[in-house]
Steps between C-alpha positions, in 0.01 A plus 500: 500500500695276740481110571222425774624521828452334775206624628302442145235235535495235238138377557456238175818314575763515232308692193647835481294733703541686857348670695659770685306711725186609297656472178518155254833473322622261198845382504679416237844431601665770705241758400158549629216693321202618645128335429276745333148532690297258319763177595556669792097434592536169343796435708313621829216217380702185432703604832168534677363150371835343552408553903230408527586220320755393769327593792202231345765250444632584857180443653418165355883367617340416849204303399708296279787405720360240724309338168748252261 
């Protein structure tokens, strides 16, 4: 396979994983393999939490601005 392009998705910052349409990928280098179904699901899960993670951190930045 080819090197993500650039309309791959890298949702976990700079460990090697995309996400490119409804498939997960692993790079490694210039080559890309696709994630079997089991990561895939796991993938979908820790993207999932990863959200709503920073919508909850989004939502407290309000409250805490005016307080220091």
């Amino acid at each position: 396979m080819s090197a993500p392009s650039s309309d791959a998705v890298r949702p976990f910052g700079d460990l090697p994983v995309v996400r490119r349409g409804d498939r997960w990928l692993l790079a490694a280098g210039s080559a890309t393999v696709s994630a079997d179904r089991a990561l895939a699901a796991d993938l979908d899960a820790f993207a999932a939490a990863m959200a709503a993670a920073d919508r909850a951190v989004a939502a407290l930045h309000p409250r805490t601005r005016g307080r220091r």
